[in-house]
C-alpha positions in Angstrom: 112.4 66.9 75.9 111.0 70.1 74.6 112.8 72.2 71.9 115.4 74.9 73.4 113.7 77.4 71.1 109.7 76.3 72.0 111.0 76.8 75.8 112.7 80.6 75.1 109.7 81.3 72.9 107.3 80.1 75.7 109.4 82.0 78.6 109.5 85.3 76.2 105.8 84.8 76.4 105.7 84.6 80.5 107.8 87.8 80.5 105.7 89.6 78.2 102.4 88.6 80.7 104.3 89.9 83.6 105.4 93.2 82.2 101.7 93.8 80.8 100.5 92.8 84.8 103.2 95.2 86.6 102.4 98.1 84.2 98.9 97.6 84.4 96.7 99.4 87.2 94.0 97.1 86.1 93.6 93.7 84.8 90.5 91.5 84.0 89.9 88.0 83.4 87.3 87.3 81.6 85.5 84.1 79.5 84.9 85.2 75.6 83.0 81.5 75.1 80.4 82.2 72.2 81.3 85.8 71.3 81.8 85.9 67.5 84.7 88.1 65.8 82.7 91.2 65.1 81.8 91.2 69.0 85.0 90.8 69.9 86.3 93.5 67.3 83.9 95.6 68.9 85.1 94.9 72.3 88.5 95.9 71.2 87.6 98.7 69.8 85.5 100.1 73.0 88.4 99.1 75.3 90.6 100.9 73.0 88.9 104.0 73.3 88.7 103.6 76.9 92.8 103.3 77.1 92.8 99.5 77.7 93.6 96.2 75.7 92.4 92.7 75.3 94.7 90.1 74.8 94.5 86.4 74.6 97.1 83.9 76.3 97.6 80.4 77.2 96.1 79.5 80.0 99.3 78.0 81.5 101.3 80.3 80.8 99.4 83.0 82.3 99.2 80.7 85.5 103.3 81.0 85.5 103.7 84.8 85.0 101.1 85.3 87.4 103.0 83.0 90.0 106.3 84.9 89.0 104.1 88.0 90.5 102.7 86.2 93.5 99.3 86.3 92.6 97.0 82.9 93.3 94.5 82.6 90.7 94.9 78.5 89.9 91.1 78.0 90.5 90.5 81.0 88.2 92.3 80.3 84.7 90.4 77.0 83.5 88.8 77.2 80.0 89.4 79.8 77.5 90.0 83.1 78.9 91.4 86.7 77.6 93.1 89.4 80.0 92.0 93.1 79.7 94.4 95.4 80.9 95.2 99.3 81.4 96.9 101.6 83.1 93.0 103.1 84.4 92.7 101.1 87.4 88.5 101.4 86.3 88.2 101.6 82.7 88.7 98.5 81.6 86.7 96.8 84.2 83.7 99.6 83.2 84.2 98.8 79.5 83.8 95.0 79.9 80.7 95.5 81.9 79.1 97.5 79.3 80.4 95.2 76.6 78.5 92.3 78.6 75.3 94.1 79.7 74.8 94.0 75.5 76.7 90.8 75.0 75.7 87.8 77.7 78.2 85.5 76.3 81.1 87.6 77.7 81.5 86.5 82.0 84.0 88.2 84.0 86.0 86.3 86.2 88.5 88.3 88.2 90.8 90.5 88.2 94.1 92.2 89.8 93.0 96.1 90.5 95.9 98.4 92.2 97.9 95.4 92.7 95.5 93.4 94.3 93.2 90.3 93.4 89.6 90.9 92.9 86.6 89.0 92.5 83.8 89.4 90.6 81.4 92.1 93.3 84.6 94.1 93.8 84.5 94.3 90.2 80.7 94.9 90.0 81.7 97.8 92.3 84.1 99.1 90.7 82.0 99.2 86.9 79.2 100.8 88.5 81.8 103.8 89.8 81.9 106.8 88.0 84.8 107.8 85.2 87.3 109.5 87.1 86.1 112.4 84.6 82.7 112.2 86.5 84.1 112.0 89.6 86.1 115.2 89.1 83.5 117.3 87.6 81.2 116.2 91.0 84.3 117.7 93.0 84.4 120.8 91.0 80.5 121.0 91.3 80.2 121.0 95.2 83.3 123.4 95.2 81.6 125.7 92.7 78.7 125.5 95.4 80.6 127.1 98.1 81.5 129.8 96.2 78.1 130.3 95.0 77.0 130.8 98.7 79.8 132.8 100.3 79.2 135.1 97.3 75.3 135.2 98.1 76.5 135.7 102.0 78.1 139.0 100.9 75.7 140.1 98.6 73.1 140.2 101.2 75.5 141.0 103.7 76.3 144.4 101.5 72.7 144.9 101.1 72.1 145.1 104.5 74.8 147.0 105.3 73.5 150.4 102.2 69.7 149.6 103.6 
């Protein structure tokens, strides 16, 4: 029969996946087979500066905080995998898809985004989205625009009205 202390050790590790996965807009799955330790001190440097982490769990125990959370990955978490997470619901997924456009070795899996399971196109999808940074400098731009036109509207409009 296992330890009393292995067991609370284990189940302190299950809560700590669960509280990383419920504060967490964003978390990926994703196979690190064949990266070395500078790549993957590089890809946790890049997700830090994106606001995310990388962390690496048993596989099993994962697969219990996950069920805690009532999320079915069972086919999913076979073979070595690490979990990148942060509270961007994009960034981390954009980071990791830079990472592996460089680095072939690294294949993402899936992934829970805004509380729901993804697979691997909806997370294509969501790389290839603009930073929210991006997205809100487009918004400003096409605002700006309108303002640049009503403001042409009355300059003419006050030309014509002195010619």
């Amino acid at each position: 029969m296992a330890n009393a202390k292995i067991l609370e050790r284990k189940q302190s590790t299950i809560d700590e996946i669960s509280e990383k996965v419920k504060g967490s807009n964003s978390v990926v799955f994703f196979e690190y087979r064949g990266l070395t330790v500078g790549e993957m001190t590089e890809l946790r440097r890049s997700l830090r500066e994106s606001g995310s982490d990388v962390k690496v769990y048993k596989n099993t125990l994962a697969k219990r905080a996950l069920d805690s959370l009532n999320y079915d990955m069972q086919g999913e978490l076979n073979g070595p995998k690490a979990m990148a997470y942060g509270t961007d619901a994009i960034a981390p997924v954009k980071a990791l898809s830079q990472f592996a456009k460089k680095h072939p070795a690294l294949e993402i899996k899936i992934g829970i985004v805004d509380g729901k399971v993804t697979d691997q196109k909806e997370l294509a999808v969501l790389a290839a989205t603009p930073s929210r940074e991006q997205l809100l400098t487009m918004f400003a731009a096409g605002l700006l625009e309108h303002v640049k036109n009503v403001a042409i509207c009355l300059d003419l409009h006050s030309q014509n009205l002195e010619g």
